[in-house]
Short mmCIF file of the C-alpha atoms (twelve columns), coordinates in Angstrom:
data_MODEL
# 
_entry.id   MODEL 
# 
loop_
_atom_site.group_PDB 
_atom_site.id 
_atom_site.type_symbol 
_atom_site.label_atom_id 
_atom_site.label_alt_id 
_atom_site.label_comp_id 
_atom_site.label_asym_id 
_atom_site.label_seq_id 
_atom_site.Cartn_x 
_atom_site.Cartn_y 
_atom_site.Cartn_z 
_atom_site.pdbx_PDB_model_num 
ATOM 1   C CA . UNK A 1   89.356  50.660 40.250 1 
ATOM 2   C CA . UNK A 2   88.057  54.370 41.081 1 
ATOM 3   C CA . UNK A 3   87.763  56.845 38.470 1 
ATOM 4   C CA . UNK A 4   90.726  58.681 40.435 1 
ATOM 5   C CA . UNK A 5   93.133  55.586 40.097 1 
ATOM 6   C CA . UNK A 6   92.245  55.278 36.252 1 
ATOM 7   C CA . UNK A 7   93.192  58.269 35.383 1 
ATOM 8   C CA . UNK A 8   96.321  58.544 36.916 1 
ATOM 9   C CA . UNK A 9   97.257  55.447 35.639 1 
ATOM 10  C CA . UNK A 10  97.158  57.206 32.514 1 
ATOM 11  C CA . UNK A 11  99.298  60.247 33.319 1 
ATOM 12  C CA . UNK A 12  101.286 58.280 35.010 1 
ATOM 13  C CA . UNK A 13  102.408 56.552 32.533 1 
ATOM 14  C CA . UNK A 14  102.423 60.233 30.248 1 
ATOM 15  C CA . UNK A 15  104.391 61.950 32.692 1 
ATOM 16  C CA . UNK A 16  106.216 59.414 34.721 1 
ATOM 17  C CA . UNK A 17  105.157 59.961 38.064 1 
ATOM 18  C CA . UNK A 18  105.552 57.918 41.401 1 
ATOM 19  C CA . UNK A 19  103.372 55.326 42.137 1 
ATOM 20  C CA . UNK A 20  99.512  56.384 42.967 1 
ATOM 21  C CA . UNK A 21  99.805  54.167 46.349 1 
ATOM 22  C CA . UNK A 22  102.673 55.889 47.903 1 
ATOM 23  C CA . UNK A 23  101.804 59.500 46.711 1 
ATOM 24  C CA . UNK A 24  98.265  58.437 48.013 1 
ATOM 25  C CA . UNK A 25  99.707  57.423 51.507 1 
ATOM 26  C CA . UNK A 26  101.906 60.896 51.581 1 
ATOM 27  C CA . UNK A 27  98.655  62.949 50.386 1 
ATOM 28  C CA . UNK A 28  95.427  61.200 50.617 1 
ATOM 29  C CA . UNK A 29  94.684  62.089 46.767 1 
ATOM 30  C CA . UNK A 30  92.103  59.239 46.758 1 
ATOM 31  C CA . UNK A 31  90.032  61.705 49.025 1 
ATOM 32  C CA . UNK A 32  89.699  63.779 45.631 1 
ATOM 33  C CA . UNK A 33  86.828  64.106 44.572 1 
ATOM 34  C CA . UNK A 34  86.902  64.799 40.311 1 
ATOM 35  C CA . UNK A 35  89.410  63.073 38.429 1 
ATOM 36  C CA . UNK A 36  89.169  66.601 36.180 1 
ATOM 37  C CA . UNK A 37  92.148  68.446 36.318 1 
ATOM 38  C CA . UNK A 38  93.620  65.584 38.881 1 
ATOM 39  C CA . UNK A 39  97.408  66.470 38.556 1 
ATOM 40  C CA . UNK A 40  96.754  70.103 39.864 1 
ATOM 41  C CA . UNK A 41  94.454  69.275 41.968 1 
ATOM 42  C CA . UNK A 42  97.478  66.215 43.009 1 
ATOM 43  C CA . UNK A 43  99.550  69.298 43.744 1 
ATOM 44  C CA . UNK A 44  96.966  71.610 45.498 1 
ATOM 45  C CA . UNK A 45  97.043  68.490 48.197 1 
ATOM 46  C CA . UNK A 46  100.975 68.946 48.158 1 
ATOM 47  C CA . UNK A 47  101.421 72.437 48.336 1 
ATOM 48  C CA . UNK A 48  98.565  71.894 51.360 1 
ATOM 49  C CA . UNK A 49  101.596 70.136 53.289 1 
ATOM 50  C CA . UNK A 50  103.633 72.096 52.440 1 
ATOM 51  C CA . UNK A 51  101.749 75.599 54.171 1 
ATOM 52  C CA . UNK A 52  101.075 73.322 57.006 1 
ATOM 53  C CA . UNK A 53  104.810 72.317 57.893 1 
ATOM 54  C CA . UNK A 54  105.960 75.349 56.987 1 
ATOM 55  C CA . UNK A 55  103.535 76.973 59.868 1 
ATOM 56  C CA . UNK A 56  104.536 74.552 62.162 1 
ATOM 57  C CA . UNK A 57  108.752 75.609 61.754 1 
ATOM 58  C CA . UNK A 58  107.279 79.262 61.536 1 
ATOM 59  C CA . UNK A 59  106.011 79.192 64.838 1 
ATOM 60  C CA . UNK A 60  109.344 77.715 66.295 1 
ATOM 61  C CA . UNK A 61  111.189 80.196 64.567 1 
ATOM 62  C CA . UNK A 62  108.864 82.905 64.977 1 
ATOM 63  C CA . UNK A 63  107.212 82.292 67.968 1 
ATOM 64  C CA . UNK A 64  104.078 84.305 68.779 1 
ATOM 65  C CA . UNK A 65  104.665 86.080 72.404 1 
ATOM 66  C CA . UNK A 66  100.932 85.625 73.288 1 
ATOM 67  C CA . UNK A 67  101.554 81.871 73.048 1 
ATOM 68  C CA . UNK A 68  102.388 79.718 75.548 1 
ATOM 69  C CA . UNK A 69  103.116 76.869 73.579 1 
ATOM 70  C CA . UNK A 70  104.911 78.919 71.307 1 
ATOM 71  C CA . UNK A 71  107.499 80.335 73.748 1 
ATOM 72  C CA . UNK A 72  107.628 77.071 75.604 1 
ATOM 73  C CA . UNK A 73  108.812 75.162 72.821 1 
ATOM 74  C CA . UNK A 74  111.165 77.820 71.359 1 
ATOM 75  C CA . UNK A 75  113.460 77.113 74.305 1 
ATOM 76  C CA . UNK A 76  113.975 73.663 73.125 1 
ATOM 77  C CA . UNK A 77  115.561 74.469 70.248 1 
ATOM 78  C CA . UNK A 78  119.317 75.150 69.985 1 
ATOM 79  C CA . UNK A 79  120.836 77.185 67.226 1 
ATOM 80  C CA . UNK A 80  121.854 74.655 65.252 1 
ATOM 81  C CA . UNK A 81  118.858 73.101 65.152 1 
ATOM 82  C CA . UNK A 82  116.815 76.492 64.046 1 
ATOM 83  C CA . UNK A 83  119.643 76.561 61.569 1 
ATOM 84  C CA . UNK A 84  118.429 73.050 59.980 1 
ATOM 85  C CA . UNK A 85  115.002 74.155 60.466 1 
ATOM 86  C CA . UNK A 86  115.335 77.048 58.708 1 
ATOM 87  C CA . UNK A 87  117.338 75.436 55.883 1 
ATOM 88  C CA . UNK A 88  114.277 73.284 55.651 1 
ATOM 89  C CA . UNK A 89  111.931 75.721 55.535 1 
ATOM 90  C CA . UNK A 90  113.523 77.665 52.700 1 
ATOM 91  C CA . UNK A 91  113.011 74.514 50.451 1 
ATOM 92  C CA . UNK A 92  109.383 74.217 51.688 1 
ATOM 93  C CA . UNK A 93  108.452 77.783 50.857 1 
ATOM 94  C CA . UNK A 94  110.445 77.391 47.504 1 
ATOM 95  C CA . UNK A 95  107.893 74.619 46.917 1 
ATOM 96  C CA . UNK A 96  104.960 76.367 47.731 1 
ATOM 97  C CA . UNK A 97  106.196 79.519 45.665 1 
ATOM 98  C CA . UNK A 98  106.185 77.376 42.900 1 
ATOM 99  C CA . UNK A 99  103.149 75.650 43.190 1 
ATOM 100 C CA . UNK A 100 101.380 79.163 43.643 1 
ATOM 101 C CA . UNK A 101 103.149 80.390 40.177 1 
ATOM 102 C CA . UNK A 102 101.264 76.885 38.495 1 
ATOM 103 C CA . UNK A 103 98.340  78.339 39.382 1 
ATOM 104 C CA . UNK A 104 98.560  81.022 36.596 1 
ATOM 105 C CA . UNK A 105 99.949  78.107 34.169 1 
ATOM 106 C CA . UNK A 106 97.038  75.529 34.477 1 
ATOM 107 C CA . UNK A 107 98.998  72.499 32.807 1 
ATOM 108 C CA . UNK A 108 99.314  68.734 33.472 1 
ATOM 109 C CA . UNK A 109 103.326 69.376 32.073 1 
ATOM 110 C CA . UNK A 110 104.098 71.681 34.736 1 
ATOM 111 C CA . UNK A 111 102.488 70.533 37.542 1 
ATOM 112 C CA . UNK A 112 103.501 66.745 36.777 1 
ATOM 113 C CA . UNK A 113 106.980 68.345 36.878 1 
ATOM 114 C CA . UNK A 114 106.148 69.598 40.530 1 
ATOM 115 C CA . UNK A 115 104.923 66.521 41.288 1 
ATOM 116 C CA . UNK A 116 108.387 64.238 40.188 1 
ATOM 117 C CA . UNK A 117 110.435 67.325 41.762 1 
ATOM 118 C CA . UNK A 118 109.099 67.148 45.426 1 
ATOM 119 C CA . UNK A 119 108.595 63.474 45.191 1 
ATOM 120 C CA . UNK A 120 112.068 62.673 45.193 1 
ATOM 121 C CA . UNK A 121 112.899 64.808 48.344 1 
ATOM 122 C CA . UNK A 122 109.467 64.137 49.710 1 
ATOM 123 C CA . UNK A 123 111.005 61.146 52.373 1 
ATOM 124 C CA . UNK A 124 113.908 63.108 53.373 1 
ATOM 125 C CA . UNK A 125 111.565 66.322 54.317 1 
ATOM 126 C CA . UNK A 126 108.822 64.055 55.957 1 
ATOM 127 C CA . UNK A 127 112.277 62.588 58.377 1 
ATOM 128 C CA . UNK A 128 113.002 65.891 59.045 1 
ATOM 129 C CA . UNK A 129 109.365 67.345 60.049 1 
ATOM 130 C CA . UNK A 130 108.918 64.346 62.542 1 
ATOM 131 C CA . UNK A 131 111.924 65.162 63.995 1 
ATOM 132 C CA . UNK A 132 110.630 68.871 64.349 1 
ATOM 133 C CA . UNK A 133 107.635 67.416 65.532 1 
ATOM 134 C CA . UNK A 134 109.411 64.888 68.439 1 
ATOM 135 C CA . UNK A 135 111.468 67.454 69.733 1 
ATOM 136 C CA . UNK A 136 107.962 69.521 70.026 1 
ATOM 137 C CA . UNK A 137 106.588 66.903 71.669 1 
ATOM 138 C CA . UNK A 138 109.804 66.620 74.143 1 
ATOM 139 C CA . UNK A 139 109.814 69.565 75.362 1 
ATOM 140 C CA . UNK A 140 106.389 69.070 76.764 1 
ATOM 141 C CA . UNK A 141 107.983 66.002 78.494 1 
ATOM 142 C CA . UNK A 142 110.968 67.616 79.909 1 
ATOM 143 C CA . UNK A 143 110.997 69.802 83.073 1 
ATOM 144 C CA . UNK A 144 110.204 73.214 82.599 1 
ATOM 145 C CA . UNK A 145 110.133 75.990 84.702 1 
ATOM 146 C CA . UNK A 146 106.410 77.337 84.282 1 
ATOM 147 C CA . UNK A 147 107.242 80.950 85.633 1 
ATOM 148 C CA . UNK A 148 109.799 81.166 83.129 1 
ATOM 149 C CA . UNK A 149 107.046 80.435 80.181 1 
ATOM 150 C CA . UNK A 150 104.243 82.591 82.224 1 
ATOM 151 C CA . UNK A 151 106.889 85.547 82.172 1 
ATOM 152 C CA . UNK A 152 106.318 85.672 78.321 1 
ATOM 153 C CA . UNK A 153 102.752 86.506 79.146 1 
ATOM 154 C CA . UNK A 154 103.524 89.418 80.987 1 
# 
């Protein structure tokens, strides 16, 4: 058993938390390196996700102009679903406020409190990104008028 697994075994069992093999397959914590500090470093990972999904709804929601794949994939989003999106993001940025706050605090408490928190909607957020992520992925599939995205270029 790695040093890694070992030790959060033990605040595990301190603090509660989720099982090391499923927060591993969400986050890759066995890729840590030091077991030191391992719950903040735990949410470091998380709060890694977090920036990077949030950029990803940013950039449907906020598309850069000098993007092609930007403005192309803007157009495949209805209202409602920005709505959703944007519903989603909120909770995602409250996340990574709050993990940016623990960085001032420095405590195994607090951030195994993050930890438990996002765990429990961590499933429900990861269904909705893929979604995000498929209808992305769509739009690149569908027929698209390329003059229509080149226009955004000027």
């Amino acid at each position: 058993m790695s040093e890694i697994k070992k030790t959060y075994a033990s605040l595990a069992s301190r603090y509660k938390l989720p099982d090391f093999e499923a927060l591993d397959k969400a986050f890759e914590i066995i890729t840590l390196e030091h077991d030191e500090f391992l719950l903040r470093e735990i949410r470091r990972k998380i709060a890694d996700r977090l920036e990077f999904y949030t950029h990803i709804i940013e950039s449907i929601m906020q598309p850069d102009t000098a993007s092609v794949s930007h403005m192309h994939e803007y157009r495949f989003f209805d209202e409602p679903k920005k709505k959703a999106m944007f519903s989603l993001f909120r909770e995602l940025m409250g996340y990574h406020r709050w993990s940016l706050k623990l960085e001032s605090r420095l405590g195994d408490k607090d951030d195994a409190a993050f930890i438990n928190d996002i765990w429990h909607k961590w499933e429900q957020y990861r269904k909705e990104m893929e979604g995000i992520c498929e209808q992305m992925e769509l739009s690149w599939k569908a027929e698209a008028d390329a003059a229509e995205d080149l226009e955004y270029l000027g």
